[in-house]
KEKE-3310 file (N, C-alpha, C; in steps of 0.2 Angstrom, whole numbers, plus 5000, padded with zeros to 4 digits):
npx = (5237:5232:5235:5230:5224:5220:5213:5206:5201:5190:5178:5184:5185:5172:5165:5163:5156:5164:5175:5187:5208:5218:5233:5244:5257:5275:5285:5300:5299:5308:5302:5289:5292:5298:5289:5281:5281:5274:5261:5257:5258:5247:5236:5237:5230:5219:5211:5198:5190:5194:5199:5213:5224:5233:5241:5249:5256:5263:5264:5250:5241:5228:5218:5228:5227:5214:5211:5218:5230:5249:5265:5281:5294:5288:5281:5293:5299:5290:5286:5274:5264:5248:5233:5217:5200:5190:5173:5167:5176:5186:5200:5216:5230)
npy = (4815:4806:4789:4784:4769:4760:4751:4756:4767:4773:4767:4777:4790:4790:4786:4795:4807:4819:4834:4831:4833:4829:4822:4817:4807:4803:4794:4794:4807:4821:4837:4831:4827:4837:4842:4837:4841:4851:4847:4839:4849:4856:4846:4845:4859:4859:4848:4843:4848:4849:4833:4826:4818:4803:4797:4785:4788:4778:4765:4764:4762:4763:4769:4781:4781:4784:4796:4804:4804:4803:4797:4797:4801:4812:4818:4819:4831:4840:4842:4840:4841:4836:4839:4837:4842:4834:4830:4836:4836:4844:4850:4856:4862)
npz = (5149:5137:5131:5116:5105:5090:5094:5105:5104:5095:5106:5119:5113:5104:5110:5121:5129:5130:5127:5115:5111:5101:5099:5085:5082:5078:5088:5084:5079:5080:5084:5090:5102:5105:5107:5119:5132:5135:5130:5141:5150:5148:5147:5160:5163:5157:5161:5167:5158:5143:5136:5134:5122:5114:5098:5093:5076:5069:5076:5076:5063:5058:5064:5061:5049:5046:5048:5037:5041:5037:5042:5040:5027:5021:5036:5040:5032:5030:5045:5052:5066:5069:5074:5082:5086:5096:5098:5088:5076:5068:5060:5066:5062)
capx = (5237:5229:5237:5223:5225:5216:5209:5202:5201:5183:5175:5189:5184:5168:5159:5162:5152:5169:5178:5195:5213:5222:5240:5246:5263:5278:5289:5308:5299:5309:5297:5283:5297:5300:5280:5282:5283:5268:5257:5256:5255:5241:5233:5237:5229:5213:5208:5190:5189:5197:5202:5219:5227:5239:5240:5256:5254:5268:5262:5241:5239:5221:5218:5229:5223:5210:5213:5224:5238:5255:5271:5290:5299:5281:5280:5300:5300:5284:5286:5267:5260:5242:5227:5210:5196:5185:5169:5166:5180:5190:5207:5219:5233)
capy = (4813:4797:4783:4783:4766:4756:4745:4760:4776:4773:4771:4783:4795:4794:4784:4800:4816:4823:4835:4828:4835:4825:4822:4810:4808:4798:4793:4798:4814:4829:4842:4830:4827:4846:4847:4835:4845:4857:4843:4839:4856:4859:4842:4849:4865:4858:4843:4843:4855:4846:4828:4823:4811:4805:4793:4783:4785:4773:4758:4763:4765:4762:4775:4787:4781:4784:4805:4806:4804:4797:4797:4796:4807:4816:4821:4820:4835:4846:4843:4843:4838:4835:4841:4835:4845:4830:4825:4841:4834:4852:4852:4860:4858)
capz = (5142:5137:5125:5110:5100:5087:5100:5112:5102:5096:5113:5124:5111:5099:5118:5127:5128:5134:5118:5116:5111:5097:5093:5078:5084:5078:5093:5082:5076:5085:5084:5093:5106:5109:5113:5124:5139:5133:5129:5148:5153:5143:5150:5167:5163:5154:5168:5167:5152:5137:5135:5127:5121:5108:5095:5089:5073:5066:5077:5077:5058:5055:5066:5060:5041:5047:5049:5034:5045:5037:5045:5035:5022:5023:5042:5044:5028:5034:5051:5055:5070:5067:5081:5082:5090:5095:5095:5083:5070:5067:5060:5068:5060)
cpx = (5235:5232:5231:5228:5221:5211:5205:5201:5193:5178:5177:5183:5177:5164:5160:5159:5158:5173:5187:5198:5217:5226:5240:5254:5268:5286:5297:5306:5303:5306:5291:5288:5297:5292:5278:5277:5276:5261:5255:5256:5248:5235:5233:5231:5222:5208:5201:5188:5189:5201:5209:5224:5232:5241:5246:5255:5260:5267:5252:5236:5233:5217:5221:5229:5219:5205:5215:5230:5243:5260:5279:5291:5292:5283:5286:5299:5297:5285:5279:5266:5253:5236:5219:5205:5193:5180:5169:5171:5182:5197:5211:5225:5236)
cpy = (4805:4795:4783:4776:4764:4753:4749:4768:4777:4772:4776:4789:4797:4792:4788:4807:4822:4829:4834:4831:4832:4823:4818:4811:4802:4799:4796:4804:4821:4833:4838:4828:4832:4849:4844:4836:4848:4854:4842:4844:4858:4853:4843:4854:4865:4855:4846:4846:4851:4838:4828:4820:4811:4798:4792:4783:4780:4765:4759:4766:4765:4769:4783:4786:4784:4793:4806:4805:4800:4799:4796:4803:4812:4821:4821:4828:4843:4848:4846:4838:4837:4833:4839:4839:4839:4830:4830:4840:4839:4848:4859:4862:4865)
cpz = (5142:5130:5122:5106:5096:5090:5105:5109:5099:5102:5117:5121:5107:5105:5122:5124:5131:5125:5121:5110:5107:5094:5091:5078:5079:5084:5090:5081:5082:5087:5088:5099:5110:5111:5116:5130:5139:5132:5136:5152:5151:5146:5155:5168:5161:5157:5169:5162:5146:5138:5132:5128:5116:5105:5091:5082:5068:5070:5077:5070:5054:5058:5063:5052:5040:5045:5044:5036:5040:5041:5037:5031:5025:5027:5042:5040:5032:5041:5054:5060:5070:5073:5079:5086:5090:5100:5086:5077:5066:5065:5064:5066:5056)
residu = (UNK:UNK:UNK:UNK:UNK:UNK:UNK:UNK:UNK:UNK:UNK:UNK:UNK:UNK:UNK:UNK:UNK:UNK:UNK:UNK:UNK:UNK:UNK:UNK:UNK:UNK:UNK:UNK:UNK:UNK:UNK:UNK:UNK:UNK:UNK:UNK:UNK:UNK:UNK:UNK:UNK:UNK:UNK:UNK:UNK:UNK:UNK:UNK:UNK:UNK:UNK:UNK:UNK:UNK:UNK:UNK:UNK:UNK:UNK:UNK:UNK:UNK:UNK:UNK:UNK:UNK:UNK:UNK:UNK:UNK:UNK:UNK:UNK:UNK:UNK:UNK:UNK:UNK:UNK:UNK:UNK:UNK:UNK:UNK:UNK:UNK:UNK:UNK:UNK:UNK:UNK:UNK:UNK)
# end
């Protein structure tokens, strides 16, 4: 799993011909907590195949403004975690 920020998510991800795997996370969120575990399985499982990463978005907000992304009452309410297919720019969601 790669760390995506403001500072490094436009190279890592629009500078590769790789397709990459995209969570928009917020760190207290429970439910991104509880896929945790399955997020690095899947990075496991994918190794060569699919990139991914994952985006705080509570500290990397131009970024995840950037997607739509917000975080609070929102994402506490809904409980979504919000997936990117990239280069191809799919919701997954």
């Amino acid at each position: 799993m790669v760390e995506l920020t403001d500072s490094n998510f436009e190279e890592m991800v629009y500078g590769s011909d790789d397709m990459w795997l995209v969570e928009f996370f917020a760190p207290w969120c429970g439910h991104c907590k509880n896929l945790a575990p399955q997020w690095a399985a899947a990075a496991t499982e994918l190794k060569g195949k699919v990139k991914l990463g994952a985006v705080d978005a509570t500290v990397h907000t131009v970024t995840a403004s950037r997607f739509q992304v917000t975080y609070g009452l929102s994402l506490l309410l809904s409980s979504i975690v919000v997936l990117l297919l990239l280069p191809t720019y799919e919701w997954l969601c």
